[in-house]
Legacy VTK file of the C-alpha trace (Angstrom):
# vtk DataFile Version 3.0
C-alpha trace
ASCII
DATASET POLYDATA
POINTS 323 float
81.321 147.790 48.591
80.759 144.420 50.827
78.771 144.389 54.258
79.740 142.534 56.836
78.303 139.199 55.171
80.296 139.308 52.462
78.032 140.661 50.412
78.149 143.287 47.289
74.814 144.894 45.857
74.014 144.905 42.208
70.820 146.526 39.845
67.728 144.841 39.910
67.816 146.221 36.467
70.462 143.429 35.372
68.328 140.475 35.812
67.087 139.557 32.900
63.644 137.033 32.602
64.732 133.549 32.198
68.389 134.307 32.433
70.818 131.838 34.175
73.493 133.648 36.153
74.905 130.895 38.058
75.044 132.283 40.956
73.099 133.038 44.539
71.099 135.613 44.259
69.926 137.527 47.547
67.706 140.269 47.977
66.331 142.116 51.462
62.850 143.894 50.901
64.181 146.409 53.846
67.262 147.698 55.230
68.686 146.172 58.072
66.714 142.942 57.699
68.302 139.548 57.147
68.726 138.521 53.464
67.205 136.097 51.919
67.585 133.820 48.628
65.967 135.342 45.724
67.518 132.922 43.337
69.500 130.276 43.435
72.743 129.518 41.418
71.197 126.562 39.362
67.548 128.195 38.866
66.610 130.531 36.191
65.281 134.554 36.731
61.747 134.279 37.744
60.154 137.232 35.985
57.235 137.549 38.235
59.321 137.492 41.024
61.247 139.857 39.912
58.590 142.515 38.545
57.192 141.510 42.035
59.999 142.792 43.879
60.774 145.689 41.615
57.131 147.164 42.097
57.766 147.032 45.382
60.310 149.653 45.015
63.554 146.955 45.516
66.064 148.500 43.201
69.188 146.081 44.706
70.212 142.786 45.224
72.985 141.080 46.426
75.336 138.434 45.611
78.287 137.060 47.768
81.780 139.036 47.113
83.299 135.380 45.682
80.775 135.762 42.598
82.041 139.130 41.426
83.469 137.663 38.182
80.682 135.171 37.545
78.306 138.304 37.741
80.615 140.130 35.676
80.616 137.152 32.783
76.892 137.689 32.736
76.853 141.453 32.308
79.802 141.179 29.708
77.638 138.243 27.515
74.065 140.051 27.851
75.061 143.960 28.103
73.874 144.681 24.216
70.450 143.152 25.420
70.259 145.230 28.415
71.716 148.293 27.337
69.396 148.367 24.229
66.406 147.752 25.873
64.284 150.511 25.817
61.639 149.808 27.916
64.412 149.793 30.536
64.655 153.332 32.084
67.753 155.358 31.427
68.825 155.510 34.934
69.018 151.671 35.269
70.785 151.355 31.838
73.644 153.963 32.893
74.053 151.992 35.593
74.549 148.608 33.877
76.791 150.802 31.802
79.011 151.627 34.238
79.056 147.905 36.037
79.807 146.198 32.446
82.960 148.860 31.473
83.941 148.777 34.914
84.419 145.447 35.225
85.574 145.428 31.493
88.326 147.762 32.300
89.037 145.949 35.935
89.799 142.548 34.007
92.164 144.246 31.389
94.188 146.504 33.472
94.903 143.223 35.529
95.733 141.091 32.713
98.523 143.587 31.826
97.740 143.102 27.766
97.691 146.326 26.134
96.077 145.332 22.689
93.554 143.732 24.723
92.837 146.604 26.682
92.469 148.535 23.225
89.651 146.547 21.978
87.765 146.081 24.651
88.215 150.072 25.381
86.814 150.713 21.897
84.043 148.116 21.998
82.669 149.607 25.054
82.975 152.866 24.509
80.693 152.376 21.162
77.906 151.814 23.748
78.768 154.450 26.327
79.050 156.884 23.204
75.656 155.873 21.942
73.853 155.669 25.264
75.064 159.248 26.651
74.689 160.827 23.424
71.514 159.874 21.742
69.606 160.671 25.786
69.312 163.658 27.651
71.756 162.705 30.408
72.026 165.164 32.942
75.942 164.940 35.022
74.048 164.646 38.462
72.142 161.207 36.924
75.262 159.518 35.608
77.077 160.636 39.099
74.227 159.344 41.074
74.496 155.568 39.275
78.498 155.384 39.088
80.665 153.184 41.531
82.903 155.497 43.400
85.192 153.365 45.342
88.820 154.008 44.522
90.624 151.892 42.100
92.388 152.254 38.430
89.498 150.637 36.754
86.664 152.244 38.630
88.019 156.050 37.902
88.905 155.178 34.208
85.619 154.005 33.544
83.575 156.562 35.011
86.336 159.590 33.598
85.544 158.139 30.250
81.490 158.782 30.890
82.164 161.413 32.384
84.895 162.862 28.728
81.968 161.912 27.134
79.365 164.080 28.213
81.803 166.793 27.795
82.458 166.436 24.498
79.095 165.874 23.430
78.498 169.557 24.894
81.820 170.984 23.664
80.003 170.309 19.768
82.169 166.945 19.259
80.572 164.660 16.803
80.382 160.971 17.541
83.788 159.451 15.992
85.570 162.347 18.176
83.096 161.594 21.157
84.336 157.703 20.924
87.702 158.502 20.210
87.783 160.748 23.771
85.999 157.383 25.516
88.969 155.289 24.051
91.657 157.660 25.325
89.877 158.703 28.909
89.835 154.696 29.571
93.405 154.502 28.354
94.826 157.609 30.266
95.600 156.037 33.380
97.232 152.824 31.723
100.818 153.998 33.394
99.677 153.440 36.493
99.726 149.096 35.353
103.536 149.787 36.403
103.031 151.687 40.001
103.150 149.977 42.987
99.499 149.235 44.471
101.365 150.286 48.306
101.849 153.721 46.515
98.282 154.113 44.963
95.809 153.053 47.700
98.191 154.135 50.610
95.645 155.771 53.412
97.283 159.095 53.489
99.575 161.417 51.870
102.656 160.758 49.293
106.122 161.055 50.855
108.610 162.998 47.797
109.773 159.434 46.979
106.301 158.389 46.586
105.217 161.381 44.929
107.813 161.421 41.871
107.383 157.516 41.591
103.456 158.680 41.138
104.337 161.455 38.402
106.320 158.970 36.434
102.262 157.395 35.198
101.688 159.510 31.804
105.436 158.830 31.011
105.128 155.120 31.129
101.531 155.240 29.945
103.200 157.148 27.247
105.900 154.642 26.302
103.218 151.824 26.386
100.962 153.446 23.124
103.793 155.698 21.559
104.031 153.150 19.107
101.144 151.718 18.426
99.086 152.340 15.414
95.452 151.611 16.877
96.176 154.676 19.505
95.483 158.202 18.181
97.738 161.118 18.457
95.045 162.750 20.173
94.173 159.670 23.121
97.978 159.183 23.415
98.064 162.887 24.383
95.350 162.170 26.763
97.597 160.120 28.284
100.977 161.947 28.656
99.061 165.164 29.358
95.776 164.579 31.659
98.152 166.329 34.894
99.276 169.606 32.741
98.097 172.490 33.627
97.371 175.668 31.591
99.556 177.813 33.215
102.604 175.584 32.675
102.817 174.022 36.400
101.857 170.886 35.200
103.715 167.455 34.928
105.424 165.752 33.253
106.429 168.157 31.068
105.274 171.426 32.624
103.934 172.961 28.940
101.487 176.211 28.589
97.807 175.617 27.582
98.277 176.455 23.991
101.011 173.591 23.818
98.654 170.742 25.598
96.480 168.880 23.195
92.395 169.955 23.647
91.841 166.318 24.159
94.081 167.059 27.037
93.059 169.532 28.298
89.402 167.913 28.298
90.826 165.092 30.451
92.304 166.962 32.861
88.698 168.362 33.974
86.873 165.340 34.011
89.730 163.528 35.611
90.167 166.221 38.518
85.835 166.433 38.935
86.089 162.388 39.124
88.600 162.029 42.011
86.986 165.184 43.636
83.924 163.493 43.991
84.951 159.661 44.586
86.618 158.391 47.576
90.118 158.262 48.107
91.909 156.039 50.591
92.972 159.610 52.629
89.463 161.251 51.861
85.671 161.459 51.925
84.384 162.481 48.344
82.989 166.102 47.595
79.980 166.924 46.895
79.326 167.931 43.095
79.084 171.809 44.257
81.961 172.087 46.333
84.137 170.080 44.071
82.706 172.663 41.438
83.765 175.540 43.331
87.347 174.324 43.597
87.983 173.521 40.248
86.349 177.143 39.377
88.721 179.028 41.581
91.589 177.196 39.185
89.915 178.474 36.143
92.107 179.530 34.246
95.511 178.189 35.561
94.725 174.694 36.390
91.706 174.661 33.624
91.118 175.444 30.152
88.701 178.607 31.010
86.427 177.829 27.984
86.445 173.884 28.473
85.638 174.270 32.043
82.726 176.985 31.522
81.161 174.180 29.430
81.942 171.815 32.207
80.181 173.936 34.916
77.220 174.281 32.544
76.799 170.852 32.902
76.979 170.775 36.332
74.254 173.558 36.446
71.812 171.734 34.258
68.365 170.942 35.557
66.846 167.110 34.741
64.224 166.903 33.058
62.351 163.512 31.881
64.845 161.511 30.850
62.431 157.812 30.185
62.347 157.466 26.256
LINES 1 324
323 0 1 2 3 4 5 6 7 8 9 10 11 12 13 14 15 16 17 18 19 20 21 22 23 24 25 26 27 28 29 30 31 32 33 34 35 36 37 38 39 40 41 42 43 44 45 46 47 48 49 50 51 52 53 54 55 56 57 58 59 60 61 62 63 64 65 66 67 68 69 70 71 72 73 74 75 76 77 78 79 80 81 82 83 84 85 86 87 88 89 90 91 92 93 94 95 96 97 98 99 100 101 102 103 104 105 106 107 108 109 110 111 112 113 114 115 116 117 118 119 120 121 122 123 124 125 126 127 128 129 130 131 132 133 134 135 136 137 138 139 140 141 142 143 144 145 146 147 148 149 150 151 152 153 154 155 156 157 158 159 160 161 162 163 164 165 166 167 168 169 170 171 172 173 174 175 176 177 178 179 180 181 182 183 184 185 186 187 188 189 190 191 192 193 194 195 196 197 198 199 200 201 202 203 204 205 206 207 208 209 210 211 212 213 214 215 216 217 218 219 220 221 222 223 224 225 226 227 228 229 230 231 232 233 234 235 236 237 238 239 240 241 242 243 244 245 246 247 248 249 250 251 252 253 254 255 256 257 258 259 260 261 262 263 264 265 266 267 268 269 270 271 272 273 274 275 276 277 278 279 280 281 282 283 284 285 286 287 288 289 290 291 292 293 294 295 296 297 298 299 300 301 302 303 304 305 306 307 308 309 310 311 312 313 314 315 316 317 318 319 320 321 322
């Protein structure tokens, strides 16, 4: 989110030593003060600068809003160096996590080229798999580090963590755990077709609105039906993310035994994640109250068993989570 210089923050954490990001890079060792120029655009990281500033307890800087996709370049050609790092705490490598397949996702969706989105979907989510299930990541962690600000890319991305960590607890092994990240970042892919006026208007859905909205798993649908590098299971993900165990559901208003589990695990991550992110008509909830609504739906909106899982999560303390 930009202040009123035009401004957007990024991790500390994604500077790496020597690195040439080609870009301004600002940093202010307080709130409210001015900013000033930590690195220019044609100067190279400064790692005792930077170790300077992080031991000062600086965890952000800043860059100007127009260098979004330069900054993104970077993070997309150096993310296996600075997601593997493990000197790098956990916290800070969630959170380059979620920048890199955010702005992954964000350049796909846009481009409109569904085999495109495919591999980058599965190239990513080899990382996310790895990084969430070889740590001891607790849901609170992951939520703290995550971009909430409402768009496509932004809630695909941080559904898919989020799909992840569930399956991991549900017992999933890691070709199933991957094959959830590839659907969860795939589910909203009908939504390429909606009109933007319709998904970031400020308040609610008139009927017209509303049934132009439902129509997203169908055309998500039609767009991987027939593709052979989409599995039965992510294509259900898909059409069946907004059905409901008790049949009042869409699109096709089917039971719980009838929706696909990798389905029914979307629909609980993708409920918590727009719970608890903002929403051009809403604040988001905090973790426990959006926890309490989706609990008083146990068992009509939810899977009973999935979601028990799910609130176990929810529940779990952190412990020491530095390798």
């Amino acid at each position: 989110m930009s202040d009123h210089r035009g401004f957007v923050p990024i991790s500390m954490a994604t500077l790496l030593p020597s690195a040439m990001l080609g870009i301004d890079v600002f940093v202010r060792s307080a709130p409210g003060l001015p900013s000033a120029k930590l690195f220019a655009s044609d100067e190279p990281v400064c790692e005792s600068k930077l170790r300077d500033y992080c031991n000062a307890g600086v965890t952000s800087a800043f860059i100007d809003v127009e260098d979004r996709h330069k900054y993104q370049s970077y993070l997309q050609r150096n993310w296996h160096l600075l997601l593997e790092d493990s000197q790098t705490p956990l916290e800070n490598r969630l959170e380059i996590m979620g920048d890199v397949v955010r702005g992954v996702i964000d350049k796909q969706l846009q481009g409109g080229d569904i085999q495109s989105l495919i591999k980058a979907s599965n190239q990513v989510a080899e990382t996310a798999v790895k990084l969430i299930s070889t740590n001891e990541v607790a849901l609170s962690q992951l939520c703290a580090v995550l971009h909430h600000d409402y768009g496509t890319f932004t809630h695909s991305a941080n559904v898919s963590f989020y799909a992840v960590m569930l399956a991991k607890q549900l017992g999933y092994d890691q070709v199933e755990q991957h094959e959830v990240a590839v659907g969860a970042l795939l589910h909203d892919v009908g939504k390429m077709e909606i009109d933007s006026g319709i998904i970031n208007k400020p308040g609610p859905l008139n009927l017209q609105e509303m049934n132009a909205m439902k129509r997203h798993p169908i055309i998500g649908f039609e767009k991987l039906v027939h593709r052979e590098d989409v599995s039965f299971g992510q294509l259900m993900m898909t059409y069946q993310h907004h059905e409901r165990v008790d049949g009042s559901g869409y699109p096709c208003a089917i039971p719980g035994d009838l929706i696909h589990p990798y389905g029914r695990l979307c629909a609980i991550v993708d409920v918590f994640e727009a719970l608890t992110s903002q929403r051009p008509y809403r604040k988001p909830m905090e973790i426990e109250k959006a926890m309490d609504f989706m609990t008083s739906k146990r068992g009509t909106d939810f899977d009973a068993d999935m979601l028990d899982v799910w609130v176990e999560l929810t529940n779990k303390e952190e412990v020491n989570y530095e390798q």
